[in-house]
C-alpha positions in Angstrom: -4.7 1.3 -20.6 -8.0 -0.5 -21.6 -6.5 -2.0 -25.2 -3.1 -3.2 -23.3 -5.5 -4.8 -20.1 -7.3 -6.5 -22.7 -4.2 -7.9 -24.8 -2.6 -9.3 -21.4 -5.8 -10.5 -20.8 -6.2 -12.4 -23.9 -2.8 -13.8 -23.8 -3.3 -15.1 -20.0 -6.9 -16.2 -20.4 -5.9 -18.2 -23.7 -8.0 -21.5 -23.8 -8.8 -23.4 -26.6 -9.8 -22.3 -29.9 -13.7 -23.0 -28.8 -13.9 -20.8 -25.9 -14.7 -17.6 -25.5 -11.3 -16.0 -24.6 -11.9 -11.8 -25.1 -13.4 -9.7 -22.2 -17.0 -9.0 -22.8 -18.7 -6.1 -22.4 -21.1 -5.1 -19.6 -22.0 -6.0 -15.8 -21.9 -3.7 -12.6 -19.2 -3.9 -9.9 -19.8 -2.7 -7.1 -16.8 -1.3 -4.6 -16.2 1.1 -2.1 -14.4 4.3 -1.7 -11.8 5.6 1.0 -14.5 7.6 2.5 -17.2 9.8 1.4 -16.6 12.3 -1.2 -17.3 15.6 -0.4 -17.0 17.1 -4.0 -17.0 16.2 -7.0 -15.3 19.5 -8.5 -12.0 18.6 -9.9 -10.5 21.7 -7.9 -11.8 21.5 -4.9 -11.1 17.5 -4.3 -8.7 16.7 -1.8 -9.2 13.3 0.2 -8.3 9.7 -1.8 -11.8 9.0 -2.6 -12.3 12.2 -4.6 -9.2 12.3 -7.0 -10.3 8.5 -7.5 -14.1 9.8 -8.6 -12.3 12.5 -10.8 -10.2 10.6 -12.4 -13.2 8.2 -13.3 -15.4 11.7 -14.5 -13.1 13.6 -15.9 -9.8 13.8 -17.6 -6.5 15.5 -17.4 -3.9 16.8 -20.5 -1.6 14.6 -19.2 -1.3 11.6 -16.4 1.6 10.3 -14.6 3.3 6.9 -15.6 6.1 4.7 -13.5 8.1 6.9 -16.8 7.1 10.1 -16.2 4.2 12.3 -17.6 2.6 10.7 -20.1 0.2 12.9 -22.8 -3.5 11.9 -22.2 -6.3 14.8 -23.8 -2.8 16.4 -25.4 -1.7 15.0 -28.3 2.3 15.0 -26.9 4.5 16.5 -24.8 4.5 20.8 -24.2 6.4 22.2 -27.1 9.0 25.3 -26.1 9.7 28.4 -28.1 12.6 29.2 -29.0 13.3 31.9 -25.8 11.2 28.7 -23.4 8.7 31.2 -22.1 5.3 29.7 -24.0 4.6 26.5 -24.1 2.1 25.2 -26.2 0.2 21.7 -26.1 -1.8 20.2 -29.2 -5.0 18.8 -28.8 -6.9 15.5 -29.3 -9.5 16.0 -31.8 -12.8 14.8 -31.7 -13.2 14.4 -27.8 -16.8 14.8 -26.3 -17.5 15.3 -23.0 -20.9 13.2 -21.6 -23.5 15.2 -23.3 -22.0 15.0 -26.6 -20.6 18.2 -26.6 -16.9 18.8 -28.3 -14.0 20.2 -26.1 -12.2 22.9 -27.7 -9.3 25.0 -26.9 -12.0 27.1 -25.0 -12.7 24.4 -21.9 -9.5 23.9 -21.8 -7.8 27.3 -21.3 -10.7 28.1 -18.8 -10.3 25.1 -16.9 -6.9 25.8 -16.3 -7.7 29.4 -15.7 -9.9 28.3 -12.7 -7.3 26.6 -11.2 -4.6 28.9 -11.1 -7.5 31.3 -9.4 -8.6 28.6 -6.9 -5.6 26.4 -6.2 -2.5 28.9 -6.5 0.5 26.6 -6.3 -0.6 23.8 -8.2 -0.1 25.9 -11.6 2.3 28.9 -10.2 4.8 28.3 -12.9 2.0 29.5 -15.5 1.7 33.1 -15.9 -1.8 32.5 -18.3 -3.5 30.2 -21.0 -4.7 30.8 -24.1 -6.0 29.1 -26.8 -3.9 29.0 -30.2 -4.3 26.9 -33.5 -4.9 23.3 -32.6 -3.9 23.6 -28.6 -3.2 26.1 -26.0 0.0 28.2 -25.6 0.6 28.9 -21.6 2.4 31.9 -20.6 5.4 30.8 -18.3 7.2 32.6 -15.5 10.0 30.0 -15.2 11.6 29.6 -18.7 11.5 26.1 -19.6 9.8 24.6 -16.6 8.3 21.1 -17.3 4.3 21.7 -16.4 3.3 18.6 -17.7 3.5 16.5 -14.3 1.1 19.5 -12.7 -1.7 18.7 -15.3 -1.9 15.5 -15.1 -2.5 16.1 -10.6 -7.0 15.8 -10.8 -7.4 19.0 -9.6 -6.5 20.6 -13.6 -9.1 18.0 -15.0 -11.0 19.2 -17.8 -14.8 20.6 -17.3 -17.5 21.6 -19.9 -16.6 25.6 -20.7 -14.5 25.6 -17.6 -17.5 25.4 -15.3 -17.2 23.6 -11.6 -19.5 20.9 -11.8 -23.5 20.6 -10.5 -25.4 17.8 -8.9 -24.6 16.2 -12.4 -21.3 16.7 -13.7 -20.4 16.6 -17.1 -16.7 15.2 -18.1 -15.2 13.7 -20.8 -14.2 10.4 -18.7 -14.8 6.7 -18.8 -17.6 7.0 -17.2 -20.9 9.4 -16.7 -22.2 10.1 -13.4 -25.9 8.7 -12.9 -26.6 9.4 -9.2 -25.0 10.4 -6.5 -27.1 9.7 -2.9 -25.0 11.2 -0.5 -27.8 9.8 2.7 -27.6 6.3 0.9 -24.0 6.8 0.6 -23.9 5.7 -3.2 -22.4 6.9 -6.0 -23.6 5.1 -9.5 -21.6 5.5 -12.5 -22.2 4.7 -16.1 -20.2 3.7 -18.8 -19.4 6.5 -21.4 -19.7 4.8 -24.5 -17.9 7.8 -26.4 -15.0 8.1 -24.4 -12.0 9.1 -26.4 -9.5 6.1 -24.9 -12.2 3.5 -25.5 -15.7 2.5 -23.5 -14.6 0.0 -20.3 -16.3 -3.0 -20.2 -18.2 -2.5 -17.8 -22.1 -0.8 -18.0 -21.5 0.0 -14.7 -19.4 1.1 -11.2 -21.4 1.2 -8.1 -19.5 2.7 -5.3 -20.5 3.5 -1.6 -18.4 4.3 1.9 -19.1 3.0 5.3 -18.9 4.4 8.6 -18.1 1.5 10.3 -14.5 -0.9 10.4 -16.0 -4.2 9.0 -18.6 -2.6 7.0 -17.2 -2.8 3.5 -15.3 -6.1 4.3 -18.6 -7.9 5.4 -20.4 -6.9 2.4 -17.4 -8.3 0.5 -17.7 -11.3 2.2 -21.5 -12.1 1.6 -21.0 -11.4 -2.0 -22.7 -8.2 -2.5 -19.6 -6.6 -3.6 -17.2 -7.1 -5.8 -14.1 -5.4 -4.2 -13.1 -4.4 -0.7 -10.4 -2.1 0.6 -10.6 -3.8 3.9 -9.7 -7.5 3.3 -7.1 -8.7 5.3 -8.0 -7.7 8.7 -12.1 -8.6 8.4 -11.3 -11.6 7.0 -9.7 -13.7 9.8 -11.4 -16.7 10.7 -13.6 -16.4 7.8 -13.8 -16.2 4.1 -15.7 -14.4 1.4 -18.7 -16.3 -0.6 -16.4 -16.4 -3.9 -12.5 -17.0 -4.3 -10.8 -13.8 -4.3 -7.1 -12.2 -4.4 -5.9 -9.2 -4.2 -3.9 -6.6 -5.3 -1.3 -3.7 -3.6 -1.0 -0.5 -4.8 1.8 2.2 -4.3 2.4 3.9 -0.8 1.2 7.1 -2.0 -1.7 8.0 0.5 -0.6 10.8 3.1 -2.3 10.5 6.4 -1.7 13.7 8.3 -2.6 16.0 11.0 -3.7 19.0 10.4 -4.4 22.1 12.8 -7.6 24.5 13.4 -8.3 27.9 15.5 -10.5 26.7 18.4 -7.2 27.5 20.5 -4.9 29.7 17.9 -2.4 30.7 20.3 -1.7 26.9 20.9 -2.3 25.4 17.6 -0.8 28.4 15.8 2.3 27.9 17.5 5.2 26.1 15.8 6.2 25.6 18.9 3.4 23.7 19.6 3.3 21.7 16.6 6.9 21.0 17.1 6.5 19.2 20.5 3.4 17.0 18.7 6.0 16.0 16.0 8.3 14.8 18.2 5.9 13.0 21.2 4.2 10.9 18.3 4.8 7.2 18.1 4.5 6.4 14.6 5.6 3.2 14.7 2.6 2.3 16.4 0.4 3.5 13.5 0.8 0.4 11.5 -1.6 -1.4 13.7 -4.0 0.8 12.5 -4.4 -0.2 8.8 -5.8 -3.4 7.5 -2.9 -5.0 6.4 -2.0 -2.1 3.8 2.0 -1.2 3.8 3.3 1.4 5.7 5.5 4.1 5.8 6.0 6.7 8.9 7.3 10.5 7.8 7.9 13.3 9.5 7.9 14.8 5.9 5.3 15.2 3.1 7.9 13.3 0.8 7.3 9.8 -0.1 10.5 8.0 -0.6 10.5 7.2 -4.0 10.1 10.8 -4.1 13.3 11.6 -2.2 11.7 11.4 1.4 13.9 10.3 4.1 13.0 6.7 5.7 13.0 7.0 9.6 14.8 4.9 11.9 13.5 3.4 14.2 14.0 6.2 16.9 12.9 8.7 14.8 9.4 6.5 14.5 9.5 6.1 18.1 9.6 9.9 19.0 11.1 11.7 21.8 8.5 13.0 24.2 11.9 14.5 26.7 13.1 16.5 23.6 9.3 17.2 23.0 8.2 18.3 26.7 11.6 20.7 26.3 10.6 22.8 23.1 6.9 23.2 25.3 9.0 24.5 28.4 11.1 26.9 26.1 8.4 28.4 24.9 6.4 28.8 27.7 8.8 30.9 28.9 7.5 33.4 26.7 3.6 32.5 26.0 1.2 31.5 29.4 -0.7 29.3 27.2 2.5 26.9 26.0 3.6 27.1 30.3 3.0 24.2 32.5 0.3 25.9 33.9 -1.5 26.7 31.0 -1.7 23.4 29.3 -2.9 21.6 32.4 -6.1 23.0 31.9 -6.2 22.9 28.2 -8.4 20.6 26.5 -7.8 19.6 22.6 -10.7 18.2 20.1 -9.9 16.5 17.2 -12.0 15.9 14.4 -12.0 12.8 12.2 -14.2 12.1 9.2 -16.5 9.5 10.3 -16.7 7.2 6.7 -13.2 6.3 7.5 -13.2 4.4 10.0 -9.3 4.3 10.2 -9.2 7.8 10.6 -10.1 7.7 14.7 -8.3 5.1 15.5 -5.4 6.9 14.0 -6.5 10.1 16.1 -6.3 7.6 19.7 -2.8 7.4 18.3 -2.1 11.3 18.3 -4.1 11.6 21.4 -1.3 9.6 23.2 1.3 12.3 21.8 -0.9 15.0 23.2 -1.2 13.1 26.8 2.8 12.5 26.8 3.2 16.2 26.5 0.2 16.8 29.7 -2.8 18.2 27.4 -5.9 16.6 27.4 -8.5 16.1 23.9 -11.6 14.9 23.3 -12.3 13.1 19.3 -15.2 13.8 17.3 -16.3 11.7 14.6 -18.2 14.6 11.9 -19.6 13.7 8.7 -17.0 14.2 5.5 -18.8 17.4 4.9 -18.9 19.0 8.1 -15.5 18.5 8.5 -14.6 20.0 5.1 -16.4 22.9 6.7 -15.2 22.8 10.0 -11.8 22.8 8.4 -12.0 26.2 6.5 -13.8 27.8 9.5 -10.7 26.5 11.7 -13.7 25.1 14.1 -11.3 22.4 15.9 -8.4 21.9 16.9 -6.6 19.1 15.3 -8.2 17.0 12.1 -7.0 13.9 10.6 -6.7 14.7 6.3 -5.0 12.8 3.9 -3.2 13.2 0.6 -2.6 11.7 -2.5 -0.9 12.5 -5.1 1.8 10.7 -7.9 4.6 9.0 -5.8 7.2 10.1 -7.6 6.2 13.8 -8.2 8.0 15.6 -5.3 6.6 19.6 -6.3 3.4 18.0 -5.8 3.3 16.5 -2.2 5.5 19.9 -1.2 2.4 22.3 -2.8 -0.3 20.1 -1.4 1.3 19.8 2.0 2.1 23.2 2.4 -1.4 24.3 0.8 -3.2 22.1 3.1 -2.1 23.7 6.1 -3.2 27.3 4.7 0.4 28.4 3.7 1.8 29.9 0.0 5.3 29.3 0.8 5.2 26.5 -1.9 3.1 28.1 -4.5 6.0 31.2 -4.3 8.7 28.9 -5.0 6.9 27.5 -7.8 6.3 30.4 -9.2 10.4 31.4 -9.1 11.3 27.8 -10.1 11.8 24.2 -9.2 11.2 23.7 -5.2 14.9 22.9 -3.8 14.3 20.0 -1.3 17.4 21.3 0.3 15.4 24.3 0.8 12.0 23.1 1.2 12.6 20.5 3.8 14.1 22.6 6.8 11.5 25.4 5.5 8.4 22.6 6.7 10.0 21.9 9.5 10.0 25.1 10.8 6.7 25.7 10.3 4.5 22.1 9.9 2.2 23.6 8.6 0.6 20.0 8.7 2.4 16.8 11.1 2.9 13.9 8.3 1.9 10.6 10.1 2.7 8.0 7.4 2.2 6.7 4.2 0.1 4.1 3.7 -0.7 1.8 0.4 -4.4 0.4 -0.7 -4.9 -3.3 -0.7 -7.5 -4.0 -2.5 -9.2 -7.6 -2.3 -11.0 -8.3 -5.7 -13.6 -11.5 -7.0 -11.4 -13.7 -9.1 -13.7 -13.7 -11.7 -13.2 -9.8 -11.9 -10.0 -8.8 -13.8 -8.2 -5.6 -14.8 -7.3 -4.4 -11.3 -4.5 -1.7 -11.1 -3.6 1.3 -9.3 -2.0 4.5 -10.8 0.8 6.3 -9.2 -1.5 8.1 -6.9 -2.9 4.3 -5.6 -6.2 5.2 -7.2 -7.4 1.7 -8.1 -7.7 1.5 -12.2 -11.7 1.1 -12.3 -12.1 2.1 -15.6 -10.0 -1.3 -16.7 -12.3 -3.6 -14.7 -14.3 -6.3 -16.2 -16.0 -10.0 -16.1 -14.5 -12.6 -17.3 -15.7 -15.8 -18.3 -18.7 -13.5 -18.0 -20.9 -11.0 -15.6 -23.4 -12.6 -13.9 -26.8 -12.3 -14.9 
């Protein structure tokens, strides 16, 4: 993407013969992420900010185009034998990872053999992986199932011998991580001068978070960065110190809520989760955003994905069809009766560096008041949540997902893994997911409540070009660069 950023940009920037009309190399830019990122293990990330780090650090056999799977660390497209149970994937030579070692078939098979142990759906259709002559031949359990949009999700990014990453992780990607200050809430990336794709531009990336609304935007607007996420709210009646524009990515960020064990014979109930469903305004959740498009679902399924657009009832809810599933099952469980949910009390938890994140909570808090329960929010930091989350210490959480727009197996095995159930990772593993099947199957359960998907705006310095997003609206930071030139 680097060589074609820098042909447009020749052929737009063209001045005459004189002036200096190719990007340059160096300069820092400094942005900010959706949050704080917990992790920086490929397997492990979940929220927007840490796929976005991952795919910076680290790279995938394949990625995801607006045309489909597109080979990236693989030299093509999986190869079938002639009965379509093995697949096998050649190789790009010569790649090094940040310490100058070479990847071999070795990091990759183990790679992938960590993430079928740790994240069971994403590769379910694999039985195992091994390495064979220039590539790797994986074992599959669906013949002729096409893996290749599964490795290019993050999460099957390549580490060094197949290790999780330390304090300093070593990938292959654009760029090397320098430091990573988790109480100055920075993150300081290098350029990877070796990178197989081509070096970026720029030296460097210096990204933080905030915990605050207007805390990115204002630091935008002085100057001291670059980019900002959080334009076009924080920017009425004012403007930033340079001239700036912006750019829109995909809607491909799910906001969600997802459920604890504080109160497991409430929360566990579908019951329950049903009645939240359907006493949510949604519509109302587009005031929440700065600017960004939105999209309300009741489904983990982007359109574009074959998700259903709601209606404007639908987005509305129906708290006197919600308040009916609650009486209907209280007739069978005290804790879902009148009586019982008069005294309960509810706490959400919301990841304090995004900021978004409890005003979107106030939002579900109304769906919990139209159906008589009471709550209390909790702003944690990213990582207490993260724990709090496996330990089931809450109630109700606000996550998000992201994930390639148009890759439907991938938003149904997130969703369904996020909310601690295999249903998805079985199907996958007996073939395609049938959203015929798949979509009555979540509603029964919801095992998470999809809020909406939302889009990234991202505002940029007009003297900073290359700005993208992928089809998992992670912004293209690796393309970035200066242009005339990066200040001194």
């Amino acid at each position: 993407m680097r060589i074609v950023n820098a042909v447009i940009a020749v052929a737009w920037l063209a001045a005459p013969a004189r002036a200096e009309t190719r990007p340059q190399y160096g300069g820092t830019v400094e942005a900010a992420l959706l949050g704080a990122p917990v992790t920086l293990d490929p397997v492990a990330a979940q929220s927007h900010a840490e796929v976005t780090v991952v795919g910076l650090v680290f790279d995938t056999l394949y990625t995801v185009g607006p045309d489909g799977a597109e080979p990236h660390l693989a030299v093509g497209p999986p190869s079938l034998d002639a009965a379509r149970t093995t697949a096998h994937i050649a190789l790009r030579r010569g790649v090094k990872f940040h310490d100058q070692s070479v990847m071999v078939a070795a990091d990759v098979v183990d790679s992938l053999e960590r993430v079928r142990k740790k994240v069971a759906w994403l590769l379910a259709p694999i039985a195992s992986v091994r390495a064979a002559g220039d590539g790797i031949d994986l074992a599959l359990r669906v013949p002729g199932v096409d893996v290749a949009p599964l490795l290019a999700l993050p999460q099957t990014a390549i580490t060094r011998r197949g290790q999780p990453p330390g304090a300093r992780p070593v990938g292959s990607g654009p760029f090397a991580v320098d430091s990573f200050d988790r109480e100055a809430r920075r993150l300081v990336l290098k350029a990877f001068d070796d990178h197989f794709a081509g070096r970026p531009y720029l030296h460097r990336l210096d990204l933080g978070w905030f915990d605050t609304p207007d805390g990115e935007a204002r630091r935008f607007e002085t100057g001291a960065a670059q980019l900002s996420a959080r334009g076009a709210a924080a920017f009425a009646g004012a403007s930033p110190k340079y001239a700036a524009s912006h750019v829109d990515g995909p809607t491909a960020v799910l906001v969600f809520v997802g459920f604890g064990r504080r109160h497991p014979v409430v929360t566990s109930e579908p019951a329950f989760r049903q009645a939240l469903d359907l006493a949510l305004d949604r519509a109302a959740l587009s005031t929440v955003t700065s600017g960004e498009r939105t999209v309300p679902a009741r489904l983990p399924l982007p359109i574009e994905a074959g998700g259903a657009e709601l209606d404007a009832a639908s987005q509305a809810g129906n708290p006197q069809q919600a308040l009916a599933v609650l009486r209907a099952a209280g007739a069978h469980s005290g804790a879902l009766a009148p009586a019982g949910l008069a005294h309960l009390s509810l706490a959400i938890i919301v990841d304090q560096t995004r900021p978004d994140d409890r005003e979107i909570a106030l939002r579900v808090s109304r769906g919990l008041a139209r159906l008589g329960i009471g709550f209390t929010i909790e702003a944690v930091a990213a990582d207490a949540l993260r724990d709090r989350v496996q330990r089931g210490d809450c109630d109700l959480w606000i996550g998000q997902l992201a994930a390639p727009i148009r890759v439907a197996a991938a938003w149904w095995g997130a969703a369904f893994a996020a909310g601690g159930d295999d249903w998805a990772a079985r199907q996958l593993a007996a073939g395609p997911i049938d959203p015929a099947t798949a979509a009555p199957e979540f509603t029964r359960k919801l095992p998470i409540v999809p809020l909406m998907f939302r889009s990234l705006v991202v505002w940029h310095r007009n003297d900073v070009h290359g700005l993208g997003f992928d089809t998992s609206s992670r912004p293209g930071l690796a393309d970035l660069y200066w242009f005339p030139k990066a200040p001194p």
